[in-house]
Wavefront OBJ file of the C-alpha trace (Angstrom):
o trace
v 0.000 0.000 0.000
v 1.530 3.269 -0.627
v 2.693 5.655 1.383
v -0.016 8.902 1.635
v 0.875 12.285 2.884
v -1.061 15.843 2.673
v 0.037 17.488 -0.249
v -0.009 21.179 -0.518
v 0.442 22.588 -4.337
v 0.652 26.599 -5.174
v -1.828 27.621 -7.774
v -2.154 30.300 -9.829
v -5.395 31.623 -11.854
v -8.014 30.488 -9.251
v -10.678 33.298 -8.739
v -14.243 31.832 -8.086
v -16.011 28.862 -6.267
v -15.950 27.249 -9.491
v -11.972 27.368 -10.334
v -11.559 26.007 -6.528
v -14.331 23.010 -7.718
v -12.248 22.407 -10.518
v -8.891 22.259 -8.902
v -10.583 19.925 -6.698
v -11.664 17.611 -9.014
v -8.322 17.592 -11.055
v -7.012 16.434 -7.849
v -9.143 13.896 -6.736
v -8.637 12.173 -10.556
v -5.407 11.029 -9.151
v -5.116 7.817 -8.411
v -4.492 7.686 -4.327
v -6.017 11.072 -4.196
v -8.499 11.700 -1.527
v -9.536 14.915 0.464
v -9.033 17.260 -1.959
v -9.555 21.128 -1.872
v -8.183 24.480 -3.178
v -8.708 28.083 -1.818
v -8.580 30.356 -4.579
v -7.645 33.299 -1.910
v -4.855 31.580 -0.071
v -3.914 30.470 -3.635
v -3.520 26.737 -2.810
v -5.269 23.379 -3.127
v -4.142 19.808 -1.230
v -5.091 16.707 -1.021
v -4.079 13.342 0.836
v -1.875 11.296 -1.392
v 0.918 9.519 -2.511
v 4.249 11.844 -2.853
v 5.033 9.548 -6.199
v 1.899 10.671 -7.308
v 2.648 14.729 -6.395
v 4.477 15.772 -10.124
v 1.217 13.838 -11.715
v -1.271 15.816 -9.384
v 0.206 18.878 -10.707
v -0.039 17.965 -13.993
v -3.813 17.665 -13.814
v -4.248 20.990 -11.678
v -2.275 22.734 -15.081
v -4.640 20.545 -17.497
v -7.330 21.935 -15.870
v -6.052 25.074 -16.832
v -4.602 26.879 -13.752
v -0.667 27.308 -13.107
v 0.578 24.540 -10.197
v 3.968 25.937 -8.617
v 5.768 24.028 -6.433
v 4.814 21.463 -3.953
v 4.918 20.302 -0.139
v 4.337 18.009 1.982
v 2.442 19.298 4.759
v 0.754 18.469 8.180
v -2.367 18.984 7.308
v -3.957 21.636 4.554
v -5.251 25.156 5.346
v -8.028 25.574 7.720
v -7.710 22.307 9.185
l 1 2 3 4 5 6 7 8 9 10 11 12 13 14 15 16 17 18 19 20 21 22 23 24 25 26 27 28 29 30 31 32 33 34 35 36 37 38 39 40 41 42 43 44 45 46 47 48 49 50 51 52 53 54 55 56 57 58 59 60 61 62 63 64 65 66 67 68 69 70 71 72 73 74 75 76 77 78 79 80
């Protein structure tokens, strides 16, 4: 089973409920994705998954047409 952290990613372009949604569901397309959220005014979305899986998880925040910056492993994500 693998290993599953909070992930924190830095996203540009977010500006309405319905980017966050989006973000969101980019994320939780990843396979060992779960939890996952995005605050367009802290400018970041997370979610509970694999660190192998991070670089893909970004990939499918920028397919969903918002720039993903850098990553982190985290605690837990904002607000929590």
């Amino acid at each position: 089973m693998p290993s599953v952290s909070w992930i924190q990613f830095e996203v540009e372009g977010m500006t309405c409920g319905g980017c966050e949604r989006s973000v969101a569901r980019a994320l939780g397309r990843v396979p060992t994705a779960t939890d996952a959220g995005a605050s367009a005014g802290a400018k970041h979305a997370w979610a509970r998954l694999d660190p192998a899986k991070a670089e893909e998880a970004r990939a499918a925040i920028q397919r969903a047409g918002f720039t993903a910056g850098p990553w982190r492993i985290v605690d837990q994500p904002p607000g929590r």
